[in-house]
C-alpha positions in Angstrom: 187.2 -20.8 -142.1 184.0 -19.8 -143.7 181.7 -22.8 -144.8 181.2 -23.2 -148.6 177.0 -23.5 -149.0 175.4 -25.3 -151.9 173.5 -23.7 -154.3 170.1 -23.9 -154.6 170.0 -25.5 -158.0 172.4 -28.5 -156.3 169.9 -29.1 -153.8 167.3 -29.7 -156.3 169.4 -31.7 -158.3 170.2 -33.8 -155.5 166.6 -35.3 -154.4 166.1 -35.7 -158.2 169.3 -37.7 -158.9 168.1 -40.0 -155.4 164.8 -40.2 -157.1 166.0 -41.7 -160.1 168.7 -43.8 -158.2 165.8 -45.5 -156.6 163.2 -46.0 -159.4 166.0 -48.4 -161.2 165.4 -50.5 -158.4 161.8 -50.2 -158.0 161.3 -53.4 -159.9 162.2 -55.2 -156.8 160.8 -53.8 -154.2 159.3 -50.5 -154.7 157.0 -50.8 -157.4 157.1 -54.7 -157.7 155.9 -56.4 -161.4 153.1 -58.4 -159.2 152.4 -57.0 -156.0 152.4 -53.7 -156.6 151.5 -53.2 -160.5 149.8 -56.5 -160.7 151.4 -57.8 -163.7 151.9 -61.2 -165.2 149.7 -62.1 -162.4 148.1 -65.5 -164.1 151.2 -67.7 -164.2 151.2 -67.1 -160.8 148.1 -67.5 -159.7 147.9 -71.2 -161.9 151.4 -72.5 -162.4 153.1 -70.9 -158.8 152.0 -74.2 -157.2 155.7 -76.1 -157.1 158.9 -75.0 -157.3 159.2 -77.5 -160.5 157.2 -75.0 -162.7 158.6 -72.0 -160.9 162.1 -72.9 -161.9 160.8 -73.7 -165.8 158.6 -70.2 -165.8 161.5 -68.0 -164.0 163.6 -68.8 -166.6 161.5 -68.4 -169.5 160.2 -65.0 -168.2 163.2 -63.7 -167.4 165.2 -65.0 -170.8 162.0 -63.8 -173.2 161.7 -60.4 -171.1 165.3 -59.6 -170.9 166.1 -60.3 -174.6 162.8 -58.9 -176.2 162.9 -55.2 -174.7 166.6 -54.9 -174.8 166.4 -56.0 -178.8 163.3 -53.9 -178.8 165.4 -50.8 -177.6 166.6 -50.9 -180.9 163.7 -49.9 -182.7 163.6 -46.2 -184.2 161.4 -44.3 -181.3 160.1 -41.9 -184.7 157.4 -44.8 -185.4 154.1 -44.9 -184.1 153.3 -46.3 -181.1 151.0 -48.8 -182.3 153.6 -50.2 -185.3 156.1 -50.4 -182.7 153.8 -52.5 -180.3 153.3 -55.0 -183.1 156.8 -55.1 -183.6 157.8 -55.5 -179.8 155.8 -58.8 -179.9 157.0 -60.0 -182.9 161.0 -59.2 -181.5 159.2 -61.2 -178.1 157.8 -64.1 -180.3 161.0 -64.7 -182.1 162.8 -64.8 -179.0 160.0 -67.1 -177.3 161.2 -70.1 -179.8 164.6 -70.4 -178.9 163.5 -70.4 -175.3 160.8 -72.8 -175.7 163.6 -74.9 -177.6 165.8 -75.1 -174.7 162.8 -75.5 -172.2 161.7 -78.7 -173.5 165.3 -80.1 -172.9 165.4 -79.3 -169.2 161.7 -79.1 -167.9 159.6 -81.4 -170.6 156.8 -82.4 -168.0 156.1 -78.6 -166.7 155.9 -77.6 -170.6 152.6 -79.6 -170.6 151.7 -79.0 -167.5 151.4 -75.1 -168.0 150.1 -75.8 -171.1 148.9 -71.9 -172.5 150.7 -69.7 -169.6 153.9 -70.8 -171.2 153.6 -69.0 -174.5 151.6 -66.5 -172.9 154.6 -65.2 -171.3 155.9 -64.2 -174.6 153.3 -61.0 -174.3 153.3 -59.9 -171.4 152.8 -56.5 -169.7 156.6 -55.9 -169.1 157.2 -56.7 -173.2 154.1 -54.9 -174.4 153.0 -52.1 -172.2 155.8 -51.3 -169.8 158.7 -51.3 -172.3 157.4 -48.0 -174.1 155.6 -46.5 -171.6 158.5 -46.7 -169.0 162.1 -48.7 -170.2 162.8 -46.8 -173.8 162.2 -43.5 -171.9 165.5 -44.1 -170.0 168.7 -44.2 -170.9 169.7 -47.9 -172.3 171.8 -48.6 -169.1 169.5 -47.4 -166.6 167.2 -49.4 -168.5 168.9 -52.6 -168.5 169.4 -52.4 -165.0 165.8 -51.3 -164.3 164.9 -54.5 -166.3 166.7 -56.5 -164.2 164.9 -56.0 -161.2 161.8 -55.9 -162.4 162.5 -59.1 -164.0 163.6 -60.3 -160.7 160.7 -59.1 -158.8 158.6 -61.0 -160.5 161.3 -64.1 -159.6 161.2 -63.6 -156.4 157.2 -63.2 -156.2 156.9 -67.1 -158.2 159.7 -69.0 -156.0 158.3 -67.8 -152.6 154.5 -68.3 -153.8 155.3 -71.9 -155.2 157.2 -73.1 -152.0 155.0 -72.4 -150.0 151.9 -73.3 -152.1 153.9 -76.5 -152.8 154.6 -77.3 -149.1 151.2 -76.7 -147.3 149.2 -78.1 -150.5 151.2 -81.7 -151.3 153.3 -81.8 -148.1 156.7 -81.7 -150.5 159.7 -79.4 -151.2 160.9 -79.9 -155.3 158.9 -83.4 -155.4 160.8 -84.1 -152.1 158.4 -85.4 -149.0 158.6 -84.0 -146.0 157.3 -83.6 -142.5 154.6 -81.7 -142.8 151.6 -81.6 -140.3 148.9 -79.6 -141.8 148.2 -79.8 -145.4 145.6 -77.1 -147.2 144.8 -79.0 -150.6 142.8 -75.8 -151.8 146.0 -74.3 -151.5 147.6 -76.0 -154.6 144.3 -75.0 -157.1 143.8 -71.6 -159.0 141.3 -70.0 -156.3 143.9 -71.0 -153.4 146.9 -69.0 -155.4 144.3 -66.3 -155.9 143.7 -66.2 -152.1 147.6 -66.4 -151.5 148.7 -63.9 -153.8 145.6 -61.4 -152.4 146.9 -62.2 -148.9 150.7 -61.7 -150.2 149.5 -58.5 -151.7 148.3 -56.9 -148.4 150.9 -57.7 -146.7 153.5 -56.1 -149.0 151.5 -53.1 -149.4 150.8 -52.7 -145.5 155.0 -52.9 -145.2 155.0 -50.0 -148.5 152.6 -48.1 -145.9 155.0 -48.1 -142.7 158.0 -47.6 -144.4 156.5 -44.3 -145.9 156.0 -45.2 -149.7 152.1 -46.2 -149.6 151.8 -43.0 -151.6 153.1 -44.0 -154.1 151.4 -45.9 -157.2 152.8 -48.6 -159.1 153.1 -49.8 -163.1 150.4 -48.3 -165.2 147.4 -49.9 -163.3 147.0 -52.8 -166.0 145.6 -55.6 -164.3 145.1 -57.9 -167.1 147.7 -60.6 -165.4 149.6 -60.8 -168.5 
């Protein structure tokens, strides 16, 4: 029985539809918010020190993020791109009060203790820059779900950096105490979570290199940390 061959025009197609496959969940892995594109970088880098304020800041990223692009899908694309910045973080700031509303309920101390990084989060790079140059290009599905994981590779990124920032700097786990033999107090300040994210950086770039995508670029290049 003869064997029925594929047109050429399906084996383009196919790499393409892969390609696109993938780059919804580049957020995660792939092309990472921090590591890779070096986003939102600065509540990292001072908050990311317990797990107390990574809980409080993973929830208000993800809730502000999540809410302000989707609601800012809505916005007629025909505008230009500087009204519909403006309006992207006034959709964000509107959002940011409920959030910050619901915030001081559950994590009152860690409000304070973040102090500017809190509101900060209401702006950043995944609300202002990515959301046009890269989320309301795609299909509002594919965008959603794109969202999603870079909203949780930023998630990921805070919880890891603040347990173990939190465990080698002040010997505890969530406030807890525990066995801990070698403390690095450095660890727990701003130039120690520099340090830690630059060493956190390598190492997920060296892993993009061996698994073959070190090629590729990530985000836009902004490194403002916002």
């Amino acid at each position: 029985m003869p064997r029925l061959r594929s047109s050429p025009l399906t084996e383009r197609r196919l790499p393409l539809m892969n390609k696109k496959k993938t780059a919804v969940f580049d957020g995660l892995l792939g092309d990472n918010t921090v590591l890779s594109s070096l986003m939102v970088i600065s509540p990292v880098i001072m908050c990311g020190n317990t797990l107390e304020n990574a809980i409080a800041l993973i929830y208000a990223f993800s809730a502000i993020t999540f809410f302000a692009v989707l609601l800012g899908s809505f916005v007629p694309r025909r505008l230009p791109y500087a009204a519909k910045i403006i309006i992207n973080a006034v959709i964000a700031s509107v959002v940011y009060i409920p959030v910050k509303s619901v915030a001081r309920e559950f994590f009152p101390e860690v409000i304070t203790n973040v102090g500017i990084y809190f509101p900060l989060l209401a702006v950043n790079s995944l609300i202002v820059v990515q959301s046009e140059t890269r989320f309301y290009r795609m299909r509002r599905l594919s965008m959603t779900a794109s969202l999603v994981f870079y909203i949780l590779g930023f998630d990921a990124v805070m919880i890891v950096t603040a347990f173990i920032r939190e465990l080698f700097a002040y010997g505890t786990i969530a406030g807890r105490l525990v066995d801990a033999d070698t403390l690095i107090s450095g660890l727990g300040l701003p130039f120690g979570g520099f340090i830690f994210l630059g060493l956190l950086c390598g190492l997920y770039r060296k892993l993009r290199s061996v698994s073959g995508r070190g090629g590729e670029t990530g985000g836009d290049g902004n490194v403002s940390g916002n």
